[in-house]
C-alpha positions as CSV (number, residue, x, y, z in Angstrom):
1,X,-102.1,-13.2,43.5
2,X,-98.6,-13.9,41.3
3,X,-95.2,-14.1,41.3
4,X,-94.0,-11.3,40.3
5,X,-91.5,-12.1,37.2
6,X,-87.7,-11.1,37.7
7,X,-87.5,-8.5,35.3
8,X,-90.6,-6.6,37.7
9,X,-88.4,-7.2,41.0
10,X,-85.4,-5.9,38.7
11,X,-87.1,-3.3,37.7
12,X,-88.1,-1.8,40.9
13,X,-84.4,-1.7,42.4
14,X,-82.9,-0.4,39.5
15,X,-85.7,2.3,39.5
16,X,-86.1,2.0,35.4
17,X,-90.0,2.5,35.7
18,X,-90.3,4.2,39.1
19,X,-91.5,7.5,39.6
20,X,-89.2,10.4,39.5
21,X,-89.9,11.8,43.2
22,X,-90.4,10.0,46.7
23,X,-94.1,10.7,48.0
24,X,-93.9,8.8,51.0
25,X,-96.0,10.0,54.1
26,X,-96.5,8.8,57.7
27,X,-100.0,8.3,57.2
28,X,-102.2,8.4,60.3
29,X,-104.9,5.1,60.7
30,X,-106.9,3.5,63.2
31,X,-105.8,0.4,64.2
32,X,-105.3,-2.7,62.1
33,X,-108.7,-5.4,62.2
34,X,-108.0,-8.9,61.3
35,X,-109.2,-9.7,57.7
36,X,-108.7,-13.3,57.5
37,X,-106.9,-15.7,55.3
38,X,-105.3,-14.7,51.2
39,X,-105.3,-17.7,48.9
40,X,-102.7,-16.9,46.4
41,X,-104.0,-19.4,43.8
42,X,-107.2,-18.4,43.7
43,X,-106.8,-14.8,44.7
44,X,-109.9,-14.8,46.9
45,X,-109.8,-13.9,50.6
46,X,-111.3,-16.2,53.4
47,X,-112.8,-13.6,55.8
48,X,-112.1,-14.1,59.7
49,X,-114.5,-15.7,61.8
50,X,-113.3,-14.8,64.9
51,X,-111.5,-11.5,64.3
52,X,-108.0,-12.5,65.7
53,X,-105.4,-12.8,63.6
54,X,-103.9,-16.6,62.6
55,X,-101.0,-16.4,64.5
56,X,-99.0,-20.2,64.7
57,X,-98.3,-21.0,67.7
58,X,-94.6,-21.8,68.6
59,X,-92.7,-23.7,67.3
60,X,-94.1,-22.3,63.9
61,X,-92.8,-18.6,64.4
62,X,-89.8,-17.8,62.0
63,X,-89.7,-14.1,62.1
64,X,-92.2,-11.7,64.3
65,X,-92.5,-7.7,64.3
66,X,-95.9,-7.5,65.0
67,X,-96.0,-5.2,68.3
68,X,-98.3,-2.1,67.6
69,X,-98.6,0.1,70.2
70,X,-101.3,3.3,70.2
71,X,-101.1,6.5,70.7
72,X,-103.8,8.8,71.4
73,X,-107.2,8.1,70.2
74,X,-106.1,4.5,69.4
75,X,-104.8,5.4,65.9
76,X,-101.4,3.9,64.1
77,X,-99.0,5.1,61.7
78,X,-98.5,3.6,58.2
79,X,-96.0,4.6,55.7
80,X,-97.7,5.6,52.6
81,X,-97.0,5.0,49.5
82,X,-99.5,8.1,47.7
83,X,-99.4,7.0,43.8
84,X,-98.6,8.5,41.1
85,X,-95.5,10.0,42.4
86,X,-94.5,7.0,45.2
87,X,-96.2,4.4,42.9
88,X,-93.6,1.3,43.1
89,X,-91.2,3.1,45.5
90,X,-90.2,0.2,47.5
91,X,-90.5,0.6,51.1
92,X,-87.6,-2.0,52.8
93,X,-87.4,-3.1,56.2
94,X,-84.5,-5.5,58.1
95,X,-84.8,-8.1,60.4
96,X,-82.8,-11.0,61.5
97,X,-83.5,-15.1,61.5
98,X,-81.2,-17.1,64.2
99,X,-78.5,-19.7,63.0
100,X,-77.1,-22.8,65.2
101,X,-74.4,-20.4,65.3
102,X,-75.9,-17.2,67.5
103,X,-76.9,-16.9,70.5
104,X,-79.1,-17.8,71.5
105,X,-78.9,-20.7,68.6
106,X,-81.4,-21.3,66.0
107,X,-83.0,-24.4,65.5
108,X,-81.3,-24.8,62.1
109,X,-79.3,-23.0,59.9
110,X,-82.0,-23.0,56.5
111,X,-86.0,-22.4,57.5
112,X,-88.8,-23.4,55.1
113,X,-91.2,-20.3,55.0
114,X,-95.2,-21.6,54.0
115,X,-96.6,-18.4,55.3
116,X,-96.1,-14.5,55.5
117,X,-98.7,-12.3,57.4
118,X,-99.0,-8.4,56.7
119,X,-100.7,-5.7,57.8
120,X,-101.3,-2.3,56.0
121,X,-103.6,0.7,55.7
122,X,-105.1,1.9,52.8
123,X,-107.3,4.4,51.2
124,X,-108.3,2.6,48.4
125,X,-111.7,1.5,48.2
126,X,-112.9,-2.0,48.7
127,X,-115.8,-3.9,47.4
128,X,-118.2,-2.4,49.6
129,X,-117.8,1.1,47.8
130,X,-117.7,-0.7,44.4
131,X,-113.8,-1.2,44.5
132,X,-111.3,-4.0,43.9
133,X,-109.4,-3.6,47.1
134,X,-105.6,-2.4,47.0
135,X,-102.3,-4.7,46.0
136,X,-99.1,-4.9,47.8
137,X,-96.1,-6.0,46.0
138,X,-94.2,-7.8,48.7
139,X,-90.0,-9.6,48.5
140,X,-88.3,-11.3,50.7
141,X,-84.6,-11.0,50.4
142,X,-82.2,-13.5,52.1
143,X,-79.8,-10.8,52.6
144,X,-80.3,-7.1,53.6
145,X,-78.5,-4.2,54.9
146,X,-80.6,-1.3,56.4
147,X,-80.6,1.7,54.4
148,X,-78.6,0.0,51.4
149,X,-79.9,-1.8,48.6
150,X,-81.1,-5.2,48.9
151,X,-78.3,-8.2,47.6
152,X,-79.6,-10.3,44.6
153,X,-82.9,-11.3,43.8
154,X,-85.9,-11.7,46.2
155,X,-86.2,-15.4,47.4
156,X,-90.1,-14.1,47.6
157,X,-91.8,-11.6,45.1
158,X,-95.3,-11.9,45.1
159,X,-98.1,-9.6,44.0
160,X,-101.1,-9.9,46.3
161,X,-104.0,-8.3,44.7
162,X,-107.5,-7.7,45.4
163,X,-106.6,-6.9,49.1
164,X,-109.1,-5.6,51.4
165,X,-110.0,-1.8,51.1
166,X,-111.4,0.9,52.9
167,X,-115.1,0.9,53.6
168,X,-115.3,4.6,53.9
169,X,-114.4,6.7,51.2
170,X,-111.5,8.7,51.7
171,X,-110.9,7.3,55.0
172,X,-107.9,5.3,55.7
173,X,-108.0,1.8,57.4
174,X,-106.0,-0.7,58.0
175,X,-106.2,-5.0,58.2
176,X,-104.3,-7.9,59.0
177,X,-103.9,-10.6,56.6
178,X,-102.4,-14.2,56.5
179,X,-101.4,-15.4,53.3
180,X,-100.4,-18.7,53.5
181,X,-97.8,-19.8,50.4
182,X,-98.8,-22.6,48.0
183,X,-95.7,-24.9,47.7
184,X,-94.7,-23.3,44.6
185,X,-94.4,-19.8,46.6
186,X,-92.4,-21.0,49.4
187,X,-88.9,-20.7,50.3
188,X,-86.1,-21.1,51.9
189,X,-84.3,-18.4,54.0
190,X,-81.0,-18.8,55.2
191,X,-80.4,-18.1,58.7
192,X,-78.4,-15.1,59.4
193,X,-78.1,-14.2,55.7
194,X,-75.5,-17.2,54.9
195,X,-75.7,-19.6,57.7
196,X,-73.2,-17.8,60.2
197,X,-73.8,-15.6,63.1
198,X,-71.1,-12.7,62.4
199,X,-72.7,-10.7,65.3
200,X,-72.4,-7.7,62.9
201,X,-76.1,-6.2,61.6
202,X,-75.2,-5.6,58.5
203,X,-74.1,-9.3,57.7
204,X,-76.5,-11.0,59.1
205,X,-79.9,-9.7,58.3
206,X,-82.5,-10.5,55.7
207,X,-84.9,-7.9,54.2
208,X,-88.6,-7.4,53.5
209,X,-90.1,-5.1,51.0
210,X,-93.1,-3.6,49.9
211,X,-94.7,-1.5,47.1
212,X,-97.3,-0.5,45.6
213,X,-98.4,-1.0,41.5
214,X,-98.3,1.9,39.1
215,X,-102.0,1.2,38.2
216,X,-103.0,2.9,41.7
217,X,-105.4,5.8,41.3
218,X,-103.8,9.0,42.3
219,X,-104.1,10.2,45.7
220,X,-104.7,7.4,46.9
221,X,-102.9,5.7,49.7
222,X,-101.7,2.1,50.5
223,X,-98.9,0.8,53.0
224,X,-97.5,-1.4,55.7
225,X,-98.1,-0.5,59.5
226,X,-95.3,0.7,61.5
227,X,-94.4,-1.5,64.2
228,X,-92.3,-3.1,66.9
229,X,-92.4,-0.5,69.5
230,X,-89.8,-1.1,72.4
231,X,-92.1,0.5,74.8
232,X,-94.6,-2.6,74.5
233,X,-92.1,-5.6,73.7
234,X,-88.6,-6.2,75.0
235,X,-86.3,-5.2,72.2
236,X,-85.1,-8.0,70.1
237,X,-88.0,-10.4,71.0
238,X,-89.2,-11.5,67.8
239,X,-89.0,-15.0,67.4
240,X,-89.7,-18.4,69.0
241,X,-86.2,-18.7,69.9
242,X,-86.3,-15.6,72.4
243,X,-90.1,-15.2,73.4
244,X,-92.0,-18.6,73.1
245,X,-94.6,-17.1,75.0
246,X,-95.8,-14.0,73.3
247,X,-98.9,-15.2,71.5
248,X,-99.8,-12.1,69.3
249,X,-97.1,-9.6,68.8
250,X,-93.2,-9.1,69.5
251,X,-90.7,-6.7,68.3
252,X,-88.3,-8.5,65.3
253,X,-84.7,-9.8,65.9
254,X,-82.1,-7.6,64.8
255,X,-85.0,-4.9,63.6
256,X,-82.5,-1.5,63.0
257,X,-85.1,1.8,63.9
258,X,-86.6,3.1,61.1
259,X,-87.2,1.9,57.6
260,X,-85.6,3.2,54.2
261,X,-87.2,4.0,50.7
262,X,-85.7,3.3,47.2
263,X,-87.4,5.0,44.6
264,X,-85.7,5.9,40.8
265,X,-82.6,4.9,42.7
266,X,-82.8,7.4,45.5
267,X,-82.1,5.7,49.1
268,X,-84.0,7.7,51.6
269,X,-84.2,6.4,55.4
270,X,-87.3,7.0,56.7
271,X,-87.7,7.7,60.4
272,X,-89.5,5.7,62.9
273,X,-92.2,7.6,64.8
274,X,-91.6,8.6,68.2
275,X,-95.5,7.7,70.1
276,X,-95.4,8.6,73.3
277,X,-91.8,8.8,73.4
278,X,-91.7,5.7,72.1
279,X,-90.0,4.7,69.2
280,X,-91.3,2.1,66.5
281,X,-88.5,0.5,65.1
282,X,-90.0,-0.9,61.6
283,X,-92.1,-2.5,59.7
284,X,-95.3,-5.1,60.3
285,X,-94.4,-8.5,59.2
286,X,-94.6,-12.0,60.5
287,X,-93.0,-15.3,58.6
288,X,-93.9,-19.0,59.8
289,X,-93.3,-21.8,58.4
290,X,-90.8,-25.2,59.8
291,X,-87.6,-25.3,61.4
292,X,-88.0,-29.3,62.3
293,X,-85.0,-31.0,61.7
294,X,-85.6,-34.7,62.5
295,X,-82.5,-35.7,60.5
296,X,-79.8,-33.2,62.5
297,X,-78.5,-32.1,58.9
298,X,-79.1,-28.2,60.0
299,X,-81.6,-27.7,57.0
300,X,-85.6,-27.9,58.1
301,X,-87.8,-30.7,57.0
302,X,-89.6,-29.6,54.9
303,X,-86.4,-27.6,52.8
304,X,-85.3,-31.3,52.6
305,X,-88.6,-32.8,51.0
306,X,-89.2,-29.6,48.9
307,X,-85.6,-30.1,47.6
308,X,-86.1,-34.0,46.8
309,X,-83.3,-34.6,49.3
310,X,-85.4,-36.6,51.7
311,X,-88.8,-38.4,50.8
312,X,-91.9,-37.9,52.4
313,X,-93.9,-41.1,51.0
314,X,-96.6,-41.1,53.6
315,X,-96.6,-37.4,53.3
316,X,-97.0,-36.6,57.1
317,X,-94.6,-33.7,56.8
318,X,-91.4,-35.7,58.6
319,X,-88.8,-37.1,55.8
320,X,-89.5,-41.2,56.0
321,X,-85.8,-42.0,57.5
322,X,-87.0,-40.0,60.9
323,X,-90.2,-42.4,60.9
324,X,-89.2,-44.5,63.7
325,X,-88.7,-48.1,62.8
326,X,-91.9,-50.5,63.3
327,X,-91.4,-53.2,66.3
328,X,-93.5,-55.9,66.3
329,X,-91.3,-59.0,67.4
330,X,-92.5,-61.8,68.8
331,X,-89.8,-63.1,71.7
332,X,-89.8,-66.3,74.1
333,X,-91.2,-69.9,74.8
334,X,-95.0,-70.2,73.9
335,X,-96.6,-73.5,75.6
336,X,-98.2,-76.8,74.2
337,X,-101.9,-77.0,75.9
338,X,-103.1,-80.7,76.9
339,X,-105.2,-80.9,74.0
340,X,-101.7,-80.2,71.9
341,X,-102.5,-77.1,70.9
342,X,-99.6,-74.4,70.5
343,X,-101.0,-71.0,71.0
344,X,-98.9,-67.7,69.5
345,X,-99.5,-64.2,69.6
346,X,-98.4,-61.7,66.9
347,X,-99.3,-58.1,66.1
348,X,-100.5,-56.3,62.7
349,X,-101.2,-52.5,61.9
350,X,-99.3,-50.2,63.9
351,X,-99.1,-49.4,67.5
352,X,-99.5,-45.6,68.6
353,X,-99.5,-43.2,71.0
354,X,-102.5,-41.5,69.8
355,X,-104.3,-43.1,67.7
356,X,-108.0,-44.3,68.3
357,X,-107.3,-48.1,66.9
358,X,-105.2,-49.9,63.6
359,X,-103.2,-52.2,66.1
360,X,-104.5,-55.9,66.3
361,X,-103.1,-58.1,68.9
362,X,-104.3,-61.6,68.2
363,X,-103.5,-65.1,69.7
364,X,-103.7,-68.0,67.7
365,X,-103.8,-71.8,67.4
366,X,-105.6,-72.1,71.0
367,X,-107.7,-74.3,72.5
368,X,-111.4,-73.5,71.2
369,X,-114.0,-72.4,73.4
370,X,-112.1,-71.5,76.5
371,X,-111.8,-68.1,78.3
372,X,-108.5,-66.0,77.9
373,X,-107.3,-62.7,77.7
374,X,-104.1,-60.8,76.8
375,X,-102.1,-58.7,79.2
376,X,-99.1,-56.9,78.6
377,X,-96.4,-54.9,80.6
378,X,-94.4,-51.4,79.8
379,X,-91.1,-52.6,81.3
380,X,-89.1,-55.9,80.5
381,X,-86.0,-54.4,82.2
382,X,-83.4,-57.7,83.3
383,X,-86.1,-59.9,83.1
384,X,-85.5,-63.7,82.6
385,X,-88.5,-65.6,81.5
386,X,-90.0,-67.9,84.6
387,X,-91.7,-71.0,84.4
388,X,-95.5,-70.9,84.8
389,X,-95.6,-73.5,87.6
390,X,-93.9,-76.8,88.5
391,X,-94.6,-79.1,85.3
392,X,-96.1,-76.8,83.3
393,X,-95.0,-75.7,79.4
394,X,-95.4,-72.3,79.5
395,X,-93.1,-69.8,80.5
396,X,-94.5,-66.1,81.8
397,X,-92.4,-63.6,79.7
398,X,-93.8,-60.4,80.6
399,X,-92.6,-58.9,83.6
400,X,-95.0,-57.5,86.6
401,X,-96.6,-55.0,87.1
402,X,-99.5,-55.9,84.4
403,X,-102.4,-54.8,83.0
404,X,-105.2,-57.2,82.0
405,X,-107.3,-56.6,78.4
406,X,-111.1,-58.2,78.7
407,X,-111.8,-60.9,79.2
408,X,-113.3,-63.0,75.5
409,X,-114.1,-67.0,74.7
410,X,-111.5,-68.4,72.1
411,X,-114.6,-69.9,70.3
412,X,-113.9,-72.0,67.1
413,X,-114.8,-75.9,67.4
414,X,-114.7,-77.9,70.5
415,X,-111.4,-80.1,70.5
416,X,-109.7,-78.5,67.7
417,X,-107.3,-76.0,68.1
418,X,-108.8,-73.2,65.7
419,X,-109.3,-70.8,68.6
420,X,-108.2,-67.3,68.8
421,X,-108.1,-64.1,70.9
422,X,-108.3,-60.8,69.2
423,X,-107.8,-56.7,70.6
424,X,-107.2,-53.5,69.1
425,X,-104.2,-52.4,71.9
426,X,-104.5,-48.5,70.5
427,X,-108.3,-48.8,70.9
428,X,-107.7,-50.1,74.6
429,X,-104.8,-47.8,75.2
430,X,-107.7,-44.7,74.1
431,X,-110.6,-46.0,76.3
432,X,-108.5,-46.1,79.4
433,X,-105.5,-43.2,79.4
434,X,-104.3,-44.3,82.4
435,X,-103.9,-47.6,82.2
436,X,-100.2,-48.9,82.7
437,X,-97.8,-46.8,80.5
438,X,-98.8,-43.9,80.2
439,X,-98.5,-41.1,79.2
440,X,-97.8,-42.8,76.2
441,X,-95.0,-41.7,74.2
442,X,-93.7,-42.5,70.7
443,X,-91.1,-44.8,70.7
444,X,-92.0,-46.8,74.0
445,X,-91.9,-50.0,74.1
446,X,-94.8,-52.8,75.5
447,X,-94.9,-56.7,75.8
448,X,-97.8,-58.8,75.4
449,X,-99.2,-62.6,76.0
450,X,-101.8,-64.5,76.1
451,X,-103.9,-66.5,78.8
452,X,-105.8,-69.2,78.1
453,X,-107.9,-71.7,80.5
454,X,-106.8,-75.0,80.2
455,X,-108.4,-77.3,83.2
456,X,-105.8,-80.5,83.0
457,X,-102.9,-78.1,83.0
458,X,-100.8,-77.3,85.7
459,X,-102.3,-74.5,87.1
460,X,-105.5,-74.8,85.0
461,X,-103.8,-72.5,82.6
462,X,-101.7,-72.0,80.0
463,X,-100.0,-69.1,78.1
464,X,-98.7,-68.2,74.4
465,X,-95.4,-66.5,73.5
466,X,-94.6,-63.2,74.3
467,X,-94.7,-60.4,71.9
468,X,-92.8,-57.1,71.9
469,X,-94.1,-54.0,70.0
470,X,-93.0,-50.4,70.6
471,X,-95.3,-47.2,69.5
472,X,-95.3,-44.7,66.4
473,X,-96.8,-40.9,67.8
């Protein structure tokens, strides 16, 4: 439930406090259960309601080795980590993030990871058999070569403690578990290891680690689930960018076979399983997070608010100089009624494609007590303003087709010109989806007037100005 501290992450690459032999095992388990939701602040977990794991949908997916596939009796294999003599070994795995540069090309070249998912098996007893459940040390590290050590200092080092054990003494099981990362957790991973597709492995992958604390009890057993079996998933499937469509597992861009231990400074590979005569290729792990890059700068949004580059004022998640610029103009020749009256429309609040109301289309300055309504059009196109009729003052300014609002009275006082129609266009536009424009999209643009009775006028009627607004999503 911490960051682990840089000396720790130091300390178990360099090997200074490792053990002095590598105990790692290919553990047989039955298969992984979803265990619901890790809050690092709080270090409590959020059990799962449904029992299937949180996986975002696309576009959300960053990184995805998730594919499990059974042998035999439906069981798995984990690679153990038995303390005391594996305690802190660190168990690496590679995997690859797409740049603009690869093919195929990345959304951008720097992702913004909120969330990491694992899944392990352990032996160590949960709070059912009077335990505190196991911890996984797990690092990210932007740059990774399989079977070497990792380069520089984990962009991620996190101790998640507290984890779900076994309910069974003595018998191994395994869970799924989202952790979603508190702002000050996440980080940014470079795609490809520094921005560039080199189309060599070993310069453009990233690397994920795990291990287990010292403080384990001894014999007892605790590691990630083997995965990304090419028998299952199409090799190299493992992100949005190549398998939008997988919903629950895929096997991990640029995932090398096998995994490799560093313990007291020893490099050992350690060899996938072959199930089936199928070959795992690595380690369970998924990474989500953004890759939305409204401003075309090749970083993600939320990299560029994090970093203070961009500001998020309304905090909606989109930097404010993508928020699309508010129309509400009001255009052409309003009339002048035969009571004198000069009737204008405006707009206030903000127009939308979704939203259930907070746009106010009102007409002013009418004639009291008369009947009128609004209408408004989606296309304005090489349209020229046309006079009402012969001798009249107003002009129509919104181009056919049109759809009508309701119908209301202007009310105010007889004679004076204090009247006034009033709608909420995004509470129409919700009660009737199909009304014309739609499907609404953000950014379209609609025009609106108003029309008012007005018996001694040309055509008993007379009309307001027009008024163009366009709409936010």
């Amino acid at each position: 439930m911490s960051r682990l501290p840089i000396a720790i992450a130091s300390a178990l690459l360099a090997g200074s406090a490792l053990a002095q032999s590598t105990a790692e095992t290919m553990a047989i388990v039955g298969p992984p259960t979803y265990a619901g939701r890790y809050d690092l602040t709080t270090g409590q977990m959020f059990p799962s309601l449904g029992g299937v794991n949180a996986v975002q949908a696309p576009p959300d997916v960053i990184y995805r080795n998730t594919c499990l596939q059974p042998f035999p009796a439906q069981n798995f294999y984990i690679i153990g980590t038995t303390s005391p003599l594996g305690a802190n070994a660190l168990i690496l795995d590679d995997g690859r993030v797409p740049s603009q540069t690869s093919t195929p090309a990345g959304t951008v070249n720097t992702y913004r990871v909120t969330q990491i998912s694992i899944a392990y098996g352990t032996t160590v007893p949960g709070t059912a058999l009077g335990g505190a459940g196991p911890t996984l040390n797990v690092f990210v590290f932007a740059d990774y070569d399989a079977g070497t050590l990792p380069v520089g200092t984990p962009v991620l080092g996190v101790a998640i403690s507290g984890l779900p054990g076994t309910t069974v003494a003595g018998q191994a099981q395994g869970f799924i578990v989202d952790v979603p990362l508190p702002p000050a957790f996440q980080f940014n991973l470079v795609a490809d290891a520094d921005g560039t597709f080199d189309n060599m492995p070993n310069l453009d992958t990233f690397g994920v680690g795990f291990s287990v604390p010292a403080t384990q009890a001894a014999g007892l057993v605790t590691g990630p689930f083997i995965a990304g079996a090419a028998g299952t998933c199409a090799v190299g499937d493992g992100t949005y960018y190549l398998n939008p469509g997988l919903a629950n597992d895929g096997t991990g861009l640029g995932n090398a076979d096998g995994a490799t231990s560093i313990n007291a400074g020893v490099i050992t590979p350690l060899a996938p399983p072959v199930i089936g005569g199928v070959v795992h290729a690595g380690v369970w792990f998924e990474m989500t997070g953004d890759f939305n890059d409204c401003n075309n700068n090749d970083i993600s949004d939320a990299t560029d608010i994090a970093a203070g580059t961009s500001l998020d004022t309304d905090t909606n998640g989109e930097p404010d100089e993508c928020a699309p610029v508010v129309i509400i103009n009001p255009y052409c020749t309003g009339s002048t009624t035969t009571q004198g009256c000069t009737p204008l429309i405006g707009g206030t609040g903000t127009a939308s494609a979704s939203a259930n109301s907070g746009f106010t289309i009102t007409v002013t300055l009418a004639d009291a007590q008369r009947q009128g309504l609004v209408f408004y059009g989606a296309d304005n196109t090489a349209f020229t303003p046309l006079p009402w009729a012969a001798g009249s003052t107003s002009f129509l300014c919104v181009k056919s087709p049109t759809q009508r609002l309701p119908g209301q009275n202007t009310g105010g006082t007889l004679f004076q010109c204090d009247g006034q129609l009033q709608y909420d266009w995004n509470a129409f536009r919700a009660a009737n989806p199909t009304a014309i424009g739609s499907p609404f999209t953000a950014g379209d643009l609609f025009y609106a007037q108003g029309w008012m009775r007005d018996p001694a006028a040309p055509k008993s009627t007379n009309l307001s100005n027009g008024l163009e607004f366009n709409l936010a999503p």
